[in-house]
C-alpha positions, -999 to 999 in steps of 0.1 A, spaced: -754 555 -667 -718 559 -673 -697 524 -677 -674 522 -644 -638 511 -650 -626 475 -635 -613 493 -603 -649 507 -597 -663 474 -600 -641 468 -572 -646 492 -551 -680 487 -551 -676 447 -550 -661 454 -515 -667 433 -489 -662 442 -451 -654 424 -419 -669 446 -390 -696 438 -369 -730 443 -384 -761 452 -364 -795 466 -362 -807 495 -348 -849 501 -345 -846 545 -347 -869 568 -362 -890 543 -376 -863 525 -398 -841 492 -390 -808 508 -399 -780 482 -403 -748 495 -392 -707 480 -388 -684 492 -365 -651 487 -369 -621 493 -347 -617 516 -312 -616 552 -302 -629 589 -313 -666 576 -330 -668 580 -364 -697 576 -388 -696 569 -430 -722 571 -446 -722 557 -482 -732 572 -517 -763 565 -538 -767 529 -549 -743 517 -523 -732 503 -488 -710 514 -461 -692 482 -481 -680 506 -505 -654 525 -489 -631 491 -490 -595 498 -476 -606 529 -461 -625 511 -433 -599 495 -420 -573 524 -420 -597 548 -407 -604 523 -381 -567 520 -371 -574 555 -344 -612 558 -346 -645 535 -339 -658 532 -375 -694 531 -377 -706 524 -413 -744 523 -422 -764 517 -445 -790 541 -453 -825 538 -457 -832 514 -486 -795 508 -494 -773 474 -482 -785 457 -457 -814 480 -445 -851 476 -460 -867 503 -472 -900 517 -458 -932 537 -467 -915 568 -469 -891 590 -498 -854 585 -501 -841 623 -485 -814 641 -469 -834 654 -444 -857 621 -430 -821 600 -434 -805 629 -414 -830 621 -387 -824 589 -390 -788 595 -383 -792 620 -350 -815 588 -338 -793 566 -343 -759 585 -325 -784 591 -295 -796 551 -298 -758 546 -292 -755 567 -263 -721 587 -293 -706 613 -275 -703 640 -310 -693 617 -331 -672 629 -364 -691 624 -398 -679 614 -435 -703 614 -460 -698 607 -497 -723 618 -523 -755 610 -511 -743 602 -476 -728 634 -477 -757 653 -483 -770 634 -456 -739 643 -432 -744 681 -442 -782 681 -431 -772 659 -395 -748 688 -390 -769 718 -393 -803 704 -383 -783 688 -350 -753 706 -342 -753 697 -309 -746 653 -318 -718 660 -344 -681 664 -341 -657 670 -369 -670 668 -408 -661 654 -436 -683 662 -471 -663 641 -497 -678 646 -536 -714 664 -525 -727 693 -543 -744 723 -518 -769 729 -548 -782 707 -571 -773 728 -597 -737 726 -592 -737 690 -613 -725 693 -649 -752 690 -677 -745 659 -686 -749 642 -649 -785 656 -647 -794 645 -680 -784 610 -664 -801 612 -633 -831 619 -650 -830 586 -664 -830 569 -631 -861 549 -631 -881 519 -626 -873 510 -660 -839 510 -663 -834 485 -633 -831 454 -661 -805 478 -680 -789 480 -649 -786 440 -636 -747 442 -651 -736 469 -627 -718 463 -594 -741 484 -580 -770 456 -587 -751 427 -582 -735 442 -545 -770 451 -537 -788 418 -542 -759 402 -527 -768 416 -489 -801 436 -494 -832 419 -473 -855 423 -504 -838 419 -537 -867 424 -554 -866 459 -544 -841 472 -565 -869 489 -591 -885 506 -563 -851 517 -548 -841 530 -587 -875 553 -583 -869 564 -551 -834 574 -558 -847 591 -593 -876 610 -571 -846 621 -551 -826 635 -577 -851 655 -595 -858 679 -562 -837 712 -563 -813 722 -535 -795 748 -526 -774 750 -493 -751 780 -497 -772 801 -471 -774 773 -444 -738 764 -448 -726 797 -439 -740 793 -399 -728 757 -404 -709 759 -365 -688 717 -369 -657 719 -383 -657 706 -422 -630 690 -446 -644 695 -480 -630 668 -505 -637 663 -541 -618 644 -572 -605 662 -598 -630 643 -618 -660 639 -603 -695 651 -614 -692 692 -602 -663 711 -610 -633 719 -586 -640 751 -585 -674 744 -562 -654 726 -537 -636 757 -536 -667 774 -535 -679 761 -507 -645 760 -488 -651 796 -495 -684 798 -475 -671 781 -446 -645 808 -444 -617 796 -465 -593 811 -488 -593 847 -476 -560 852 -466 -526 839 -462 -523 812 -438 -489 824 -424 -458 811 -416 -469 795 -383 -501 787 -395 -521 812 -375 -541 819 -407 -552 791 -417 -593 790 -416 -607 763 -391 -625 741 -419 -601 726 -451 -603 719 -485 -586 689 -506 -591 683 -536 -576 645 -546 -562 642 -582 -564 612 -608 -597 603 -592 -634 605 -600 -665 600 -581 -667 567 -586 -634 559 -574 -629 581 -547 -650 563 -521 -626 537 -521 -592 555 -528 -568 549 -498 -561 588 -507 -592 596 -490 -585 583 -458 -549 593 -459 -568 631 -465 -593 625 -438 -572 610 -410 -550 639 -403 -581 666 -404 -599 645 -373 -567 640 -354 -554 678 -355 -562 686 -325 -554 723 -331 -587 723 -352 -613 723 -327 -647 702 -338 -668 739 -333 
C-alpha cells in the first residue's frame, strides 16, 4: 500500500460531531450521522473508511443540506455480516435505508467505493435519488493504472499486521463494533477488488443528474473522468454565451489533490455545493 502523507493521516483521523444512529434495513445495522437541515443528502465513504473521513466537508455541506453520512457494510461503526463486500447488495442497502427514513430523492455523493455504490443506487433505483455526485470512482475496473491493481491485489488477510500503522487501522478500531474484524474486512475488500466491472453501457440511460469529480492525481487518469462526462452527454458542444449549452450533468476535475486527499479537501465541497443548489439543473 502506498505511504499517505501527514495530511492523509488527517483526514482520515477525522472525527465528527453529528448524530449517530442505527438503522435495521436489508438485513444490515447500518450506522448513519446526520448533520445539519434541509435538501437530504447522503455520503457515502471510500474503502477502508467512515463517513468520518470527509472531515470539514461535513460541516460545510451541512450549512444548506441534511447530511446523512453512513457507514457501509463492514466499515466504521457498522458490523459486518455473512455476506460479500459489493456495490450492488450495499446499493440495496442504501434504497432501504432512504425509504426506512421516509427521504424524499435525496441527493448522493459517493467517493471511491461509496461512489461505486452511489452509481449502482442511481440506476438500479432511479426513482429514490436526486442529484449525484461520483467523486474519484472508475465506471470500469480497468480504468485504474497498473500499478493500483497490482496493489489491490495485495489486499489480504495477511497484510492486516502490515497494515496496524495506517490511519485506516487505527480510525477503524477506534469506532468499529468488532475490532478484531479488520482481517476479514482486508479479505472482503480484496474479494471486492479482484471482480471486473464495466459501467459505460448502464451509465448512458443513467436518467439523475451527475457531477463527475476526480483529482488530478488520483488512481485513473483525468482523461476517464472526462470519459465518462462524455457518456453522460458532456463535452459535445459549446456551452454558449448564456449557457443554453451547457449539458445537464458536469465535470470537475480538482487540482494538487489525489485520492487520498480529496475526500477531505474543502475543494470538494466548495465543487459540490453549487452543482446541488443550481436550481437550473434539474435532478432528472
Amino acid at each position: 500500500m502506498k505511504e499517505m502523507t501527514r495530511e492523509a493521516e488527517g483526514a482520515w483521523a477525522s472525527r465528527s460531531t453529528g448524530v449517530g444512529r442505527y438503522a435495521d434495513v436489508n438485513g444490515v445495522n447500518l450506522y448513519y450521522e446526520t448533520f445539519g437541515a434541509g435538501q437530504p443528502l447522503i455520503v457515502l465513504h471510500g474503502g477502508l473508511g467512515s463517513g468520518q473521513m470527509f472531515g470539514p466537508n461535513l460541516a460545510l455541506l451541512a450549512e444548506g443540506h441534511q447530511v446523512i453520512a453512513v457507514d457501509l457494510q463492514g466499515h466504521g461503526r457498522t458490523a459486518d455480516i455473512e455476506r460479500p463486500l459489493s456495490t450492488e447488495l450495499m446499493a440495496g442497502d442504501i434504497a432501504a435505508l432512504i425509504e426506512h427514513l421516509k427521504l424524499e430523492r435525496p441527493d448522493l455523493v459517493g467517493v471511491s467505493l461509496g461512489g461505486g455504490v452511489a452509481l449502482i443506487t442511481a440506476l438500479r433505483h432511479p426513482e429514490l435519488v436526486g442529484k449525484l455526485v461520483l467523486v474519484s470512482t472508475p465506471i470500469r475496473r480497468s480504468a485504474f493504472y497498473p500499478e493500483i491493481l497490482a496493489q489491490q491485489a495485495l489486499v489480504t488477510a495477511a497484510a492486516a499486521e502490515g497494515m496496524k500503522q495506517t490511519p485506516m487501522y487505527q480510525l477503524y478500531t477506534s469506532i468499529a463494533p468488532r475490532p478484531e474484524d479488520w482481517p476479514r474486512l482486508l479479505t472482503k475488500i480484496g474479494d471486492a477488488m479482484k471482480v471486473d466491472f464495466d459501467y459505460a453501457k448502464e451509465i448512458v440511460g443513467l436518467t439523475a443528474a451527475t457531477l463527475i469529480v476526480a483529482a488530478d492525481a488520483d488512481i485513473f487518469p483525468p482523461a476517464h473522468a472526462v470519459e465518462v462526462f462524455g457518456l453522460l452527454g458532456g463535452g459535445k458542444r459549446d456551452g454558449g454565451w448564456d449557457g443554453s449549452g451547457r449539458p445537464r450533468s458536469r465535470l470537475a476535475i480538482l487540482p494538487g489533490l489525489t485520492h487520498y486527499t480529496i475526500f477531505n479537501a474543502p475543494a470538494l465541497a466548495a465543487a459540490i455545493i453549487p452543482f446541488l443548489d443550481d436550481t437550473t439543473v434539474p435532478d432528472r
